[in-house]
C-alpha positions in Angstrom: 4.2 147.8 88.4 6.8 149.4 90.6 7.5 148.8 94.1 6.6 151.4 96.8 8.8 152.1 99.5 7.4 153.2 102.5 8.4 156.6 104.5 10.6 156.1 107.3 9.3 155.1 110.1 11.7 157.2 112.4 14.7 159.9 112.1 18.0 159.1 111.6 19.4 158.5 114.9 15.6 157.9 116.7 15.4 154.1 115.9 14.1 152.5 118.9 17.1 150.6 121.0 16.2 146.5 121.6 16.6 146.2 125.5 17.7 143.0 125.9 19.5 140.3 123.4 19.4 136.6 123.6 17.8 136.9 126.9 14.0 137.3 127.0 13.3 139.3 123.8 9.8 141.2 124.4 9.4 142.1 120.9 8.7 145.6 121.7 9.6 147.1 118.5 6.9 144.8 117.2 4.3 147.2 118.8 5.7 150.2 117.9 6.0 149.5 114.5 1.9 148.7 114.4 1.5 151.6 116.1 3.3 153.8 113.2 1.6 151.7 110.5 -1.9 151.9 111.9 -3.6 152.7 108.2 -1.8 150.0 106.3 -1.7 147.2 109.2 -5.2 145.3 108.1 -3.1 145.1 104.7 0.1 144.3 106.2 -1.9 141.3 108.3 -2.9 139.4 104.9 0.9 139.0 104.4 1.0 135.3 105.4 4.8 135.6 107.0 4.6 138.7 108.3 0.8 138.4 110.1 2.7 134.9 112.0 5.3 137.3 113.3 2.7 139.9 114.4 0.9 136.9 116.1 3.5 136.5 118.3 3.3 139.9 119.2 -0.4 140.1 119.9 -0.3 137.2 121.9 2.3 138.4 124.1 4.3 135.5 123.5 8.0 135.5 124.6 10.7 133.6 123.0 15.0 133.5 123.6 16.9 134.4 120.8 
């Protein structure tokens, strides 16, 4: 079976820009990037690394990189 590659999420030059670095990270790009894979995010979740890091997200947690 061969890998599928997803589309891109945004245009080349529209990549959301991280606010802050090693100071208070919000993980904001978390939320957008469940909000651009809405269909496949129930999928996605039953990923047992990735649904840890989306935990941190829907918990609003905060952490300093």
């Amino acid at each position: 079976m061969e890998l599928e590659l997803p589309n891109r999420l945004y245009g080349e030059g529209l990549e959301p820009q991280v606010k802050k670095i090693n100071n208070s990270c919000r993980l904001k790009l978390l939320e957008l990037l469940k909000e651009k894979m809405e269909p496949e995010f129930d999928e996605v979740m039953k990923d047992p690394i990735f649904s840890q890091i989306m935990v941190i997200q829907k918990n609003d947690l905060k952490f300093s990189a």
